[in-house]
N, C-alpha and C positions, 0 to 999 in steps of 0.2 A: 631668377626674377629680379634681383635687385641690381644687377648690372642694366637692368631693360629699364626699370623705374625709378628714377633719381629723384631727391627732394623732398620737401617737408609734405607736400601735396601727397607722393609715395604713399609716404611712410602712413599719412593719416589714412589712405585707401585701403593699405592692409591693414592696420589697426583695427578696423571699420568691422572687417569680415572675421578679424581674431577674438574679440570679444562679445560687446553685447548683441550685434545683429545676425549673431550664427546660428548655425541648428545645434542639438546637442549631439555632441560628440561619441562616438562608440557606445550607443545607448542600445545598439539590439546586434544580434548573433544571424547566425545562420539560418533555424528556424523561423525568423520574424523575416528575415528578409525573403526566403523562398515562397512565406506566404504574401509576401507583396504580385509578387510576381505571378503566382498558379492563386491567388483567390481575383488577379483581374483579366485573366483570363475564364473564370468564374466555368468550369467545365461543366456541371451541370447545368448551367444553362444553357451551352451551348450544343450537349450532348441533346437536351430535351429541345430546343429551340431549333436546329438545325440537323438533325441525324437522319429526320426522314426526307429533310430536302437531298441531301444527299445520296441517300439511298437512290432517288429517283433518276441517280446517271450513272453510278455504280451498282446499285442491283445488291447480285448477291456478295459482290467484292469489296464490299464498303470497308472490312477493317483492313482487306489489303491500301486502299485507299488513306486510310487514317496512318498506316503503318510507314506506310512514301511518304506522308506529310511530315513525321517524325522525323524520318533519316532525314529531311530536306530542312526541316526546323534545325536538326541538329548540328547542322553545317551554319547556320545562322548564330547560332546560341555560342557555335566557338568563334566565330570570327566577332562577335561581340564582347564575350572574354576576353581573348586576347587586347581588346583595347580597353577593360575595366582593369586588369590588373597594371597597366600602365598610367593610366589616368583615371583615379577614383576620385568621383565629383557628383553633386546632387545635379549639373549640368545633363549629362548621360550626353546623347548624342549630340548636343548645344557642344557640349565640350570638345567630345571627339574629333567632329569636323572642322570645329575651330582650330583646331591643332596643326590637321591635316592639309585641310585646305586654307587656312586664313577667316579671320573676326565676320566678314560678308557669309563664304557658305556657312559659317556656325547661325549666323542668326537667322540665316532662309530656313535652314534645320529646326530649328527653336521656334520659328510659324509655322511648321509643320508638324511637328510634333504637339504641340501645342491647340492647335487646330484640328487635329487627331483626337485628342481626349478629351477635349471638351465639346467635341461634336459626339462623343462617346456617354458625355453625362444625360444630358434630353434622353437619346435611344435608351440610356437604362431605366430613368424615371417613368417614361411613356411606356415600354414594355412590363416597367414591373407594375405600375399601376394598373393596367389593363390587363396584366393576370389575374391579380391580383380580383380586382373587380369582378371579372368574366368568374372566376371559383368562385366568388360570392355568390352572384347572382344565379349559378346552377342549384345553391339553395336558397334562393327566391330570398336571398339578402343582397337588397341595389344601394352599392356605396359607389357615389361618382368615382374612376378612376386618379381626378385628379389628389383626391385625400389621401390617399396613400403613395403618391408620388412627390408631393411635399412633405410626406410623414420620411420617405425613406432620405429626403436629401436633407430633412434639418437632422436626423442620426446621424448621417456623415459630415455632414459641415460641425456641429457639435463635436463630434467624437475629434475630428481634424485638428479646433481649435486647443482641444484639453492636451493634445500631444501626439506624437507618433507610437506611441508606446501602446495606448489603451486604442490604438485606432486598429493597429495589427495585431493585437489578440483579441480583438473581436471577430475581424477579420481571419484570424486563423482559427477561430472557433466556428464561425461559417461556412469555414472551406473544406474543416473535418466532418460537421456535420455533412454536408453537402455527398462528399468521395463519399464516405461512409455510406451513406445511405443508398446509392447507385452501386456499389460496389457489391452490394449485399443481394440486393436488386438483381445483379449480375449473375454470381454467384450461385443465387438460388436457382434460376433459369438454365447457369452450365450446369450446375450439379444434375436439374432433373434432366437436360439433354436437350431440351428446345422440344419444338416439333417434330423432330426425325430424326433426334443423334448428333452429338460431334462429329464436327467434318473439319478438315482440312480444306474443304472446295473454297472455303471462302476468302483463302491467299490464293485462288485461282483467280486471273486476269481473263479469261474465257467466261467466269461467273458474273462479270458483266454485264449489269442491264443494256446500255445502248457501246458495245463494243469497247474496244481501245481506245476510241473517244471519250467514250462517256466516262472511261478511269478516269483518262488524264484532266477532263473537266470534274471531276468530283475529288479529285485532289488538290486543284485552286481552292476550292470553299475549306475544303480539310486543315491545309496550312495557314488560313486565316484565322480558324479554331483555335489557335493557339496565339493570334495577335495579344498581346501584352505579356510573354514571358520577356521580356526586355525589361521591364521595367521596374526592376530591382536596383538598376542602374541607377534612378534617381535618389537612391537611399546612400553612395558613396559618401558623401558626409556625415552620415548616422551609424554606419556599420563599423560594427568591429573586424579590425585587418581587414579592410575593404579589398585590398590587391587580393583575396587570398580567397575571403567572403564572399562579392559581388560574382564573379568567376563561375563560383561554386554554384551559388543560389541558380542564376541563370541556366545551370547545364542541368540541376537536379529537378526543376521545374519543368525543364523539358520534358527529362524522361518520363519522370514520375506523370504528367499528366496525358506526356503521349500514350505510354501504357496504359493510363486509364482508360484514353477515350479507344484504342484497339479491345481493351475486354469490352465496354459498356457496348460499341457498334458488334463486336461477336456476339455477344448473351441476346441483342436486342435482334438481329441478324439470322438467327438458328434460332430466334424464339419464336419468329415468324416461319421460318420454314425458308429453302433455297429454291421452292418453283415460281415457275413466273406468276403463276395467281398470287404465291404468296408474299414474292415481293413488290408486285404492283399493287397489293392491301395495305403494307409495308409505307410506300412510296405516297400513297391517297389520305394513309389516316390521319385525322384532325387530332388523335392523341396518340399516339403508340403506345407510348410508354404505361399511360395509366391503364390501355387492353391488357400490357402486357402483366402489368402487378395483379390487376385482376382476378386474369385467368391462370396465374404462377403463384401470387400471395394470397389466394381465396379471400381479395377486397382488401387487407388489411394493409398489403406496400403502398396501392394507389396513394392513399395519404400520406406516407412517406415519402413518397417521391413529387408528390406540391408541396413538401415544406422542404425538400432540396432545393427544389426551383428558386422557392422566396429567399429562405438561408443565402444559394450562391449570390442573386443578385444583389443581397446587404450586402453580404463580404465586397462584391465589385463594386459597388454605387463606393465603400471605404477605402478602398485602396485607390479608385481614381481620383477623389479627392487630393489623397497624398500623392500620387505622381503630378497632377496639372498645378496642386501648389507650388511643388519644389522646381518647378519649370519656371514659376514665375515668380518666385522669391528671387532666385539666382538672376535673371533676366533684371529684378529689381534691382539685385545688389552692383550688377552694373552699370547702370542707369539706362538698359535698353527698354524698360518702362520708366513710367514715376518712381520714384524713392519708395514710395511708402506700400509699395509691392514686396522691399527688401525686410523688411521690418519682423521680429520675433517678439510673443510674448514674452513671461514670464516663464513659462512651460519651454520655451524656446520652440516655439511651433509658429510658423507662416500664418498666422492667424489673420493676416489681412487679405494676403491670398486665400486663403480658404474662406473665406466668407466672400470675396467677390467671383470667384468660381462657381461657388453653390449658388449665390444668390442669379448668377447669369443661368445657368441651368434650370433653374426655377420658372423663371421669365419668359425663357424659350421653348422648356418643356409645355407648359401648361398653355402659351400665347397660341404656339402653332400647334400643338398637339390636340385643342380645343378646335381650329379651325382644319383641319385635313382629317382628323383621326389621330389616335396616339398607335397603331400599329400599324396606317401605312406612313407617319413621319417617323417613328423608330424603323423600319425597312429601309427607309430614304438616307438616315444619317448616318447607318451601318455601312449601306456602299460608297458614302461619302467619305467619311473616315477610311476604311480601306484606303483610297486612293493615297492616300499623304502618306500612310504607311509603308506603302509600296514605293513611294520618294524615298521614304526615309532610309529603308532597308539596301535600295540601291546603293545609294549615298556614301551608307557606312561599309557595306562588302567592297565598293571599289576604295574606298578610301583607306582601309588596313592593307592594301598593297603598297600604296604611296606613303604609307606611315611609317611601316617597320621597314619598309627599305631605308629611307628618308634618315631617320631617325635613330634606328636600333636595327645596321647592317647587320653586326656578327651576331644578332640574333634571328634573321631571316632564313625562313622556313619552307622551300618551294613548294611544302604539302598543306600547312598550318596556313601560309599567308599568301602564298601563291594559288593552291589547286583549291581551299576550302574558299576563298570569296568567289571564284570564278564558278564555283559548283551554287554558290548561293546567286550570284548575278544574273545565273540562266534560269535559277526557280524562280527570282522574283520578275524576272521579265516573261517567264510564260505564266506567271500571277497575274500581271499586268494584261497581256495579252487575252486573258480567261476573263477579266473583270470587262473589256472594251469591247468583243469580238463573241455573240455575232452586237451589231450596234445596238443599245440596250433602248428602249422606247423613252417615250417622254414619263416622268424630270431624270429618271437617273441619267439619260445622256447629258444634262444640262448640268450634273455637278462632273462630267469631264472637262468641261469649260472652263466652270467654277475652278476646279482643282488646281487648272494651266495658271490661270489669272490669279488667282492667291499667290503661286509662286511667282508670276513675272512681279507681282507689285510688292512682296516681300524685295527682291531683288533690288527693284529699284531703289525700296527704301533704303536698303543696307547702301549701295552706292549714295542716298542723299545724305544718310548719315555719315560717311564716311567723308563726302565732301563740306557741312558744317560743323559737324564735332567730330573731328579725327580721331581726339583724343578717347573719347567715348568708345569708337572703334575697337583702338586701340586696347584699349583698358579691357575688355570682353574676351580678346583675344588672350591678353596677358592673365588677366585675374581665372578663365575658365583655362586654361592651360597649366597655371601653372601655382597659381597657389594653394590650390588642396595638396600638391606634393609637397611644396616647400612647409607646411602646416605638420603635414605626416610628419618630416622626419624632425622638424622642431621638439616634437611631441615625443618622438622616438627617445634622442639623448643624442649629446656628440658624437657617440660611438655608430650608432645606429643611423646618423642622420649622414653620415658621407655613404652608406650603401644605399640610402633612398634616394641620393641624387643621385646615384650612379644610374640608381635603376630605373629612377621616373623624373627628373629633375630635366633642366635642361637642357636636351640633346646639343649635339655639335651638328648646325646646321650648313 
């Protein structure tokens, strides 16, 4: 980096990020960071939220369904590794693509990903309030929704504020709870056998509600069930041995939650039974899951499994906090917002970020969730988001071919960096496909539009910016490329710090 950046101006840039305006340093392990990742992807709510919609095009094959989305996640989780152990950075994909492609695609990246999780905040606040509410009111307790969707976002902006430390063990106390509780849930239902016995039939692709179609359309929604295991990514500034950590966290989140959600779709799957009446009861019901504790935990799980519900979405409403912060700290630190985006407490926490985060979430939770409904604007923001996801993911699978060739020849892999992005490339374009096809009615057509138009006008901006402050460009490109490395091996010791340039420092281009 310091062949790239000459002069007093340099030097004061990296000063900037060395000291008081940084996050804190190797403050959490493996644990804390795996629970960034599997509590925002929040599986119990997505198990309870979305398992019977799925049911309804997979049938009886749903965990064979859940089980494809794994392998295909799985192929996602390594090609994303592979570029966290090269460049650990709270940037995440900001960074990556900057590398790859140059300082313009990192900051179309950086509006989309960004635009992904904060269209993520509203859907959690609206849907958890309006659970939230709706189980009230079944005991003729009416608490407006919006009260407890401003309850759960001043918890996570609070918690944001005071550090990343007490954010993620709350956070992973929610996430335990949560598994826990479904797992149990699960369990109880294999143990007695379901409705008819353990089967195998249901890694049958014949067990099928609406054919081989109906799989491959119930495994688009399945691999989105897992949207935010990436996102441990953004903790590369906080983790300890992030090359080694981030990696890790990312591939154990995977399994660990894909396996979840294959028991929870089996136990819930066989608890119903495999004929058509029983999965078409399955596919209709307004609860499943509470018939199912019901008539398996003689009344006593139901309860348990709505305070999984509330549990995951804390844990998620906390950890998106910390990933659209450090999105937008980093973003600060290079002047691709206002300065004071860059800014860290005492605590060394994004605390100006997370309070304008939360507070935008607030706004637009409660503005438009008051005028449409807060569960068909959470339905809306969910396929909205998707979309920029499904950007992103593109993005990054073609972009680790052009990286590690590019960059780290003799360590190119034709299975690792060749065959794993191309097997990801073709899942997220028949993701893509499944989300568009057949044409989706009015508004979600309208945020396909939306989604085109955020990216052409991200685009242009990075081209305006690029033509009056170059240097701005510039600096994004260099500072998310390439200074958490030269940081790492400062950090390391002389001895240490010539094998981290070797290994992540600046390529020979």
């Amino acid at each position: 980096m310091s062949s790239q950046l000459q002069g007093p101006a340099a030097a004061q840039s990296a000063g900037a990020s060395t000291n008081a305006e940084r996050l804190e340093r190797h403050a959490i392990g493996l644990p804390a960071v795996t629970a960034q990742s599997a509590a925002l992807i929040a599986p119990a709510a997505g198990s309870v939220a979305g398992l019977a919609f799925i049911v309804g095009y997979s049938g009886g094959a749903t965990p064979l369904a859940f089980l494809i989305g794994l392998l295909v996640c799985v192929c996602v989780a390594l090609v994303i590794g592979e570029y966290a152990k090269r460049l650990p950075s709270a940037g995440s994909f900001y960074t990556y693509l900057t590398r790859t492609f140059g300082p313009k695609t990192g900051f179309v990246t950086g509006v989309m990903l960004f635009g992904a999780y904060l269209l993520l905040f509203p859907f959690q606040l609206d849907f958890f309030g309006n659970f939230v509410s709706a189980l009230l009111a079944a005991s003729n307790v009416h608490i407006s929704w919006v009260v407890f969707a401003a309850a759960l976002i001043v918890l996570s902006t609070t918690l944001g504020v005071l550090g990343v430390k007490p954010s993620l063990r709350t956070g992973l106390i929610g996430l335990g709870i949560e598994m826990a509780i479904l797992t149990v849930f699960s369990l109880v239902i294999i143990i007695k056998g379901g409705a008819s016995g353990n089967t195998l039939e249901v890694f049958n692709p014949a067990s099928s509600l609406k054919g081989s179609s109906g799989l491959l359309t119930a495994v688009v929604y399945t691999i989105f069930a897992f949207v935010g295991f990436e996102s441990a990514t953004t903790l590369g500034d906080e983790a300890r041995e992030p090359r080694r950590t981030i990696p890790r966290a990312v591939m154990l989140t995977t399994l660990v939650v894909g396996i979840f959600y294959v028991v929870v779709s089996y136990a819930v799957t066989i608890g119903y039974g495999l004929s058509p009446a029983h999965v078409n009861a399955l596919a209709t019901a307004a609860t499943p899951f509470n018939t199912l504790a019901d008539h398996y935990g003689n009344g006593v799980l139901s309860v348990f499994v709505n305070l999984a519900v509330i549990s995951s979405f804390t844990a998620l409403n906390i950890v998106t906090v910390i990933a659209v912060s450090r999105i937008l700290w980093k973003m600060g630190q290079d002047r691709l917002l206002p300065q004071v985006f860059g800014r860290v407490n005492s605590r060394q926490s994004p605390h100006v970020a997370c309070l304008v985060a939360g507070g935008l979430a607030l706004v637009a939770s409660i503005g438009f969730g008051e005028k449409y409904g807060p569960e068909a604007f959470a339905s809306w923001l969910s396929y909205f988001a998707t979309l920029f996801f499904i950007a992103a993911y593109l993005l990054i699978s073609g972009g680790l071919i052009r990286f590690v060739w590019r960059d780290y020849r003799s360590e190119f892999s034709w299975l690792r960096h060749g065959g794993l992005p191309v097997i990801s490339i073709a899942a997220m374009v028949w993701v893509l496909w499944g989300n568009i096809h057949p044409y989706p009615p009015a508004p979600l057509r309208w945020f396909i539009y939306a989604t085109i138009g955020v990216i052409l006008v991200s685009i242009a901006i990075a081209y305006w910016i690029e033509r009056r402050r170059p240097e701005a460009m510039l600096r994004a490109g260099q500072l998310l490329g390439d200074i958490e490395v030269e940081e790492e091996a400062a950090l390391a010791g002389p001895a240490h710090g010539q094998a981290g340039r070797h290994a992540g420092g600046e390529p020979g281009r």
